[in-house]
N, C-alpha and C positions, 0 to 999 in steps of 0.2 A: 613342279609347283604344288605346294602343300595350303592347306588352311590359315600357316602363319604369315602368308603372302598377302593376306586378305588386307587392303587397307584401311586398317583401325583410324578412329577419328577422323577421317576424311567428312568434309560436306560439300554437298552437289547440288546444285539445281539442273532440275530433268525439265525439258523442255517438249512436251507433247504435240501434237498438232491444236490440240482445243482444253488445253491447261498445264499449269507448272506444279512442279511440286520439290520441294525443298528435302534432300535425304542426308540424316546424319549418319557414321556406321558406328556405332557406340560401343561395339563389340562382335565376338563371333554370334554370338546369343542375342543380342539387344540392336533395333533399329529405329528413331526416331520419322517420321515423316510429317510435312505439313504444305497442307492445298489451301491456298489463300483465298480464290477465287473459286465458282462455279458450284456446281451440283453435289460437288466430294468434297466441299472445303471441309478442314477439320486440322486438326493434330495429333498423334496417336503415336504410340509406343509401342512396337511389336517383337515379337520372338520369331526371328529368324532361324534359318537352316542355310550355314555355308556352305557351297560343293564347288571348289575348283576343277578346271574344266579346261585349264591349260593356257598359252601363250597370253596372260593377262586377264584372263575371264573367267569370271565368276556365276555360276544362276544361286539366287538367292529366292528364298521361296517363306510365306508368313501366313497364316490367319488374320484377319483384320476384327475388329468387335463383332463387328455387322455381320460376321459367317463368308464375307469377302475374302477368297483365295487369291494370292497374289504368287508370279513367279517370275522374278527380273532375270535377264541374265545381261550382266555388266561388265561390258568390253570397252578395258581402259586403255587398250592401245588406241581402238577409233572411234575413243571417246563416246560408244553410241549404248543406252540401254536399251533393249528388245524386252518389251512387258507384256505379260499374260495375267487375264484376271476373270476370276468370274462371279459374277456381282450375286448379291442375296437370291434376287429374283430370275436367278438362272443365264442373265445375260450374260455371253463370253465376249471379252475387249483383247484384240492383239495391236497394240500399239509401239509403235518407234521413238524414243526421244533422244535429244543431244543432250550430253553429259559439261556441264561449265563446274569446274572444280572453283569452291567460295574458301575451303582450308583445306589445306593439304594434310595428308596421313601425317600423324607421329613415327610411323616408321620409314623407313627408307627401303625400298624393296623394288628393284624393277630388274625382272629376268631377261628384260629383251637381249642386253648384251649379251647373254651366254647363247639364248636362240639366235641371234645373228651371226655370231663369230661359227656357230657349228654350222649353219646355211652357207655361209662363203667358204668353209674350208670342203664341207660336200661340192660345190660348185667346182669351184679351183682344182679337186682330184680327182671330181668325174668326169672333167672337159680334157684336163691336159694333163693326167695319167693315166686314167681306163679310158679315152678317147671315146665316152658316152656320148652321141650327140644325142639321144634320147633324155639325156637330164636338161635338157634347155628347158624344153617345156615346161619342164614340173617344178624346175628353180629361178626362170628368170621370168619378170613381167611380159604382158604382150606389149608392150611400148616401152620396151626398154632401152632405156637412152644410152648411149655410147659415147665417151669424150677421146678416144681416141682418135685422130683423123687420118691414121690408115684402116683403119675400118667401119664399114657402113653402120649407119643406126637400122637397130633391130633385132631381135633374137633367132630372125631367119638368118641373117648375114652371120653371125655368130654357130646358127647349128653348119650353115655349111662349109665354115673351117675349121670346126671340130670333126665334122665326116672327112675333109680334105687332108686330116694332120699325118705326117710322115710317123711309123710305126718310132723314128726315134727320139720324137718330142717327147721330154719327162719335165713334171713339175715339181718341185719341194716344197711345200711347207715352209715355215717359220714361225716368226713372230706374229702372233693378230693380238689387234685391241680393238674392243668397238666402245662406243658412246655412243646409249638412244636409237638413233638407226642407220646409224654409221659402222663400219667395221672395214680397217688395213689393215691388211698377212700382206710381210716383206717374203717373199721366197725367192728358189733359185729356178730359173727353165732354161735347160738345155735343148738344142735342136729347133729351137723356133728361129736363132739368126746363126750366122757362121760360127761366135764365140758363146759360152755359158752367158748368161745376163741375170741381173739380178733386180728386180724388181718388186716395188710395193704398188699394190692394186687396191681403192678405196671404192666402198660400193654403200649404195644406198638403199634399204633396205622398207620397203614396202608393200603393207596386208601378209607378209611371210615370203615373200618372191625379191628375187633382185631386180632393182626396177633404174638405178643410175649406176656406171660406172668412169672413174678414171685411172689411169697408170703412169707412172714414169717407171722406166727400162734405163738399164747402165750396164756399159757389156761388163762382166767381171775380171779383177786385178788379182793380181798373187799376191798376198800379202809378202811384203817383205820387212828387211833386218832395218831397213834406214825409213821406213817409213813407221806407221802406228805398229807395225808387225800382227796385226788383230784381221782375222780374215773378215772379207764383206760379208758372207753369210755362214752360216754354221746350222745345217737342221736342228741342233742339241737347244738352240736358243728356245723354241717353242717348248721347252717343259717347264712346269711351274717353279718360280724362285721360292728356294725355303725363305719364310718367313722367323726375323728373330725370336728367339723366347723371351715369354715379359719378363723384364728387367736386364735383357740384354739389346747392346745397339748392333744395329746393325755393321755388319762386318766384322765382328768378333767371334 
């Protein structure tokens, strides 16, 4: 996540415990604010300082006229701003608000896909290829839900048949795609039933932890001459498709 992540022209109303306050982002440089009500009501134009801070968050930091320091840090996954300020007269304010977006950025910019897809496929090859059951912890929620109904809800039920796995359960990779905080990898596991099986596992994806999952399993076919002839999974599929060159279509 870089500076150009930052989203430009977006406006918010921040919701404090004891006042609102209206936030434009004008620029990296430039931030509009306006307190309608109470003791700070005002409207004021300031020069900001961007510093990205990863998975969606930003701490923004300003002078105010008043000699008022101000230091937001704006976490637009859970929606919440955490503000630090300290007033003329030396008073320090740590306050919490809810973030309600009123215009959305001109740009289009959200990492989570890339952080998700990389969280499930760490998950997917530390459980059933290095047979970590020490990566539960650190990857799945504590109330992680489970839609499979052969196995229990929980991430206890889960570490102890990752510790239970026979040395010849192996997992593939494939394809992932995520949207938002969703993310399916089709891959291949061998050694978990009689036959290879080929399966897509969709997980939901929550505060950085995986917190829902489901799966369908299909044992796998041979590809053959009389059928599609196309195998059901191929690890080669997970590498990025070249993209045309402009003014060429695709498949040419």
């Amino acid at each position: 996540m870089t500076k150009n992540d930052f989203p430009l022209g977006l406006e918010m109303d921040v919701s404090y415990p004891n006042f609102e306050v209206s936030l434009t982002l004008l620029s990296l440089e430039k931030m509009r604010f306006e307190i309608k009500e109470g003791p700070f009501a005002r409207i004021e134009t300031v020069d900001i300082e961007v510093v990205p801070l990863g998975n969606s968050v930003f701490a923004v930091s300003w002078q105010e006229q008043s000699g008022a320091t101000v230091t937001n840090i704006q976490d637009y996954d859970r929606s919440l701003v955490f503000s630090f300020a300290t007033l003329p007269n030396g008073q320090f304010l740590r306050m919490t608000g809810t973030m309600a977006i009123t215009r959305p950025t001109h740009r289009t910019s959200d990492d989570r896909p890339h952080r998700n897809k990389a969280l499930v496929l760490e998950a997917m090859t530390s459980l059933f290829q290095r047979h970590d059951a020490s990566a539960v912890d650190r990857l799945y929620a504590l109330d992680y839900i489970q839609h499979n109904p052969s196995i229990p809800q929980g991430r206890d039920a889960l570490r102890t048949i990752v510790e239970g796995l026979p040395e010849h359960v192996h997992y593939e990779p494939g394809l992932i795609i995520a949207d938002g905080d969703l993310v399916a990898i089709h891959g291949r596991i061998r050694g978990w039933a009689d036959e290879p099986q080929i399966a897509i596992d969709i997980f939901r994806v929550e505060d950085g932890k995986l917190a829902e999952h489901w799966d369908v399993l299909q044992n796998e076919v041979t590809a053959t001459a009389a059928g599609s002839g196309i195998a059901m999974f191929d690890p080669e599929e997970a590498r990025p498709r070249a993209q045309p060159r402009p003014g060429q279509a695709a498949g040419s």
